[in-house]
C-alpha positions, 0 to 999 in steps of 0.5 A, a space after each residue: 564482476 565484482 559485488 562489492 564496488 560502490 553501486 548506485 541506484 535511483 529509487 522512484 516511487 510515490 512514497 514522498 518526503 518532507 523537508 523542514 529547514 533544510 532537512 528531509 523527513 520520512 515516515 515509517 515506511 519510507 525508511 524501511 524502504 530505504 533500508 532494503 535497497 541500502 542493503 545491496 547498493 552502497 548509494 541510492 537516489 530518492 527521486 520522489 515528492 518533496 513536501 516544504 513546510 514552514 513549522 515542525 508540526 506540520 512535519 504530521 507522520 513525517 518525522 523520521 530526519 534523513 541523516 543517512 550519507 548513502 541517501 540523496 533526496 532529488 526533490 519533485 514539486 510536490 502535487 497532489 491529484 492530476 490537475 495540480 501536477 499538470 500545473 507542476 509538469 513544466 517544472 517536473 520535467 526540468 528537474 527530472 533532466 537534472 537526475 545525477 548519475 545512477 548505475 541502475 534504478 528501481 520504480 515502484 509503479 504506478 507512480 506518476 513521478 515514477 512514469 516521469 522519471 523512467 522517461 529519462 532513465 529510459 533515454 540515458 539508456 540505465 537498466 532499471 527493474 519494476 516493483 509492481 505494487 496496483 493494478 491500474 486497470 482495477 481502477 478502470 473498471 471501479 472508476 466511479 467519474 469517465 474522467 478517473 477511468 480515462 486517467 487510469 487507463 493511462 496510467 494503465 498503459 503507461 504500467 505495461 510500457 514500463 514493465 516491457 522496457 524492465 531487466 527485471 520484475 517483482 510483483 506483490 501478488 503470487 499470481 494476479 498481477 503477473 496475469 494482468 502485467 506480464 513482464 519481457 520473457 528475458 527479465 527475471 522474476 520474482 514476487 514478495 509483498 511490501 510489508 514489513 512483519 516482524 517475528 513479534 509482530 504476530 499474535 495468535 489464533 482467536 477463539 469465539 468472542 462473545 462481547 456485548 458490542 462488536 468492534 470492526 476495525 479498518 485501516 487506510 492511511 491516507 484517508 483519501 475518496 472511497 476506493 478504500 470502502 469506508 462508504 461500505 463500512 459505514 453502510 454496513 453498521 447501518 445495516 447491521 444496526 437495524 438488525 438490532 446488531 450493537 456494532 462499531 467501526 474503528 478507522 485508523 489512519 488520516 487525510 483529507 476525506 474524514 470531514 466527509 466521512 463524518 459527515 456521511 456517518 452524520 446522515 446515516 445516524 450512526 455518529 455513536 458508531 463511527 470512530 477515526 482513531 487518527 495515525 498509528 504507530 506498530 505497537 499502537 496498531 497491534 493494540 488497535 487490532 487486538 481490540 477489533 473483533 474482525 476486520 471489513 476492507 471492501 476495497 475497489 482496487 488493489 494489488 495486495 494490501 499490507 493491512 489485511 496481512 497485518 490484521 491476518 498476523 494477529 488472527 483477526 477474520 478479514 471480510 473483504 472484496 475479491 479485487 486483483 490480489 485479495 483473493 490470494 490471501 483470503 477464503 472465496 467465503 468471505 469475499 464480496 462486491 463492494 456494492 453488496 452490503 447485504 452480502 456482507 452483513 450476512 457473512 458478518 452475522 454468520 461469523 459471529 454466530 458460528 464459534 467453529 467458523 469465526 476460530 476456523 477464519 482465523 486459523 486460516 488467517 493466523 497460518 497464511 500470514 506466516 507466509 509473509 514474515 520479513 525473514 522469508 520476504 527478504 531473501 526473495 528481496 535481496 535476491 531482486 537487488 542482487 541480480 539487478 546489481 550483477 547486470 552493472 558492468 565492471 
């Protein structure tokens, strides 16, 4: 066949857009998405979220316009959390019928919308490959309501339908994701985070810092519930304060769960170690982790989160829990259940008063992020594109 026709593939996913008075806007990571698939079809289609907003400035972090002619928004009713899609479902359905002509298509899962378009792409007979970026059954197993752990093991099950339908399957783990959603014996493989690591985005190797205060830095954008440990942190410092330890916390993101977690830093008296940074662009995330002296992410579920490869590539130790990919990227030393706080300020008040184990954690960190720079990751990308390009027929 030949790999230069025009080709066209729908993207769907839980990455969602913005529209302001006709247009449609992105963040960061939106568009670096985009790029990566423009780089092997000439056309794509974002079936995903739209959000309208009335004035510029609630365009927040979505400011990034959708000029592109090779990228068409096929907007889905905008919802958040499973009641209000369940009031969108009706709506959502006639519009995912409504998807145009597409020659193959990638789901990023697990998505909602995502699970709602393969439905369709599955009856227009297409094939399509997954990128399998969480592990549903985490959340199963570290739902803290029956209702959440019920909806998760939906989801969970949808997760392992779609990938035995799939031509092709990408992981972001190296091996835990593909243990737990083990792809069609006839698909092809492949495996590569969603990060995007630029050569200057790597720092170097730290020595032993021996600062009056020190500063944790935690990144989760958004700020929504607890699944991302920021309970955890914040129990922590408390912890790590009544043993006379002078320690802060950096949160870096936003959402709707920082009033609450102001709150509750409010009822562990630790306002003056608290603090939510808001929104950070690249360059100003370098210097975010360049001022922490070790990153804390005691996250429940994952599947193998970008910001510890981040904190990794400046050579900041990480603590952290062993939940699906983790453990891939970090020492079984530094790994504890997210209810072991006690655990966690040992580790913590070993590092810093060891010099040779804070610089060996680093070391380590500073080497496996290599691992990850976009030189390396997108030839295993292109790579996936490329054989699901190559299944189209002439």
């Amino acid at each position: 066949m030949n790999n230069f026709q025009p080709t066209t593939a729908l993207i769907s996913c839980d990455e969602y857009v913005y529209s302001y008075q006709g247009n449609f806007y992105f963040r960061t990571f939106g568009k670096i998405l985009c790029n990566r698939y423009l780089d092997v079809f000439s056309q794509i289609i974002l079936a995903v979220r739209v959000k309208f907003v009335s004035t510029q400035e609630a365009l927040q972090n979505f400011k990034l316009l959708i000029d592109d002619e090779r990228i068409t928004i096929h907007p889905v009713s905008f919802f958040q959390g499973p009641l209000e899609y369940l009031q969108e479902f009706v709506k959502i359905q006639t519009q995912v019928r409504k998807i145009p002509y597409c020659d193959v298509a990638i789901f990023r899962l697990p998505s909602t919308v995502g699970f709602a378009v393969l439905d369709e792409i599955k009856k227009r007979n297409i094939p399509y490959a997954v990128e399998v970026i969480f592990s549903p059954i985490d959340m199963v197993h570290n739902g803290r309501k029956i209702i959440e752990r019920f909806l998760w093991r939906r989801i969970h099950k949808f997760q392992v339908n779609a990938i035995q339908g799939a031509v092709g399957v990408s992981y972001v783990t190296e091996f835990k994701l593909q243990n737990e959603y083990p792809a069609p014996k006839d698909a092809f493989l492949s495996h590569y985070s969603s990060i995007e690591l630029l050569d200057s985005a790597f720092g170097s190797k730290r020595l032993f810092p021996n600062p009056r205060q020190y500063v944790i830095s935690h990144v989760a954008d958004p700020i929504s519930g607890e699944r991302k440990g920021h309970r955890v942190v914040m129990e922590l410092i408390r912890f790590l304060r009544d043993a006379n330890v002078d320690v802060i916390a950096k949160f870096a993101g936003t959402g709707d769960a920082v009033p609450y977690l102001k709150n509750l830093a409010k009822k562990l008296d630790i306002e003056d170690a608290v603090f939510f940074v808001g929104h950070l662009n690249p360059s100003e995330l370098i210097t975010f982790l360049d001022e922490a002296h070790i990153m804390v992410f005691p996250s429940e579920a994952e599947g193998l989160p970008r910001v510890l490869i981040e904190a990794m590539s400046r050579g900041l130790p990480c603590l952290s829990t062993p939940v699906s990919g983790i453990p891939e990227l970090l020492p079984e030393s530094v790994l504890y259940d997210k209810n072991d706080i006690q655990g966690f300020a040992q580790a913590f008040i070993r590092i810093f008063t060891s010099p040779e184990y804070y610089e060996t954690l680093s070391a380590q960190s500073y080497l496996k992020a290599q691992e990850f720079k976009k030189s390396v990751l997108d030839k295993r990308r292109r790579e996936f594109f490329l054989q699901l390009k190559r299944l189209i027929k002439s």
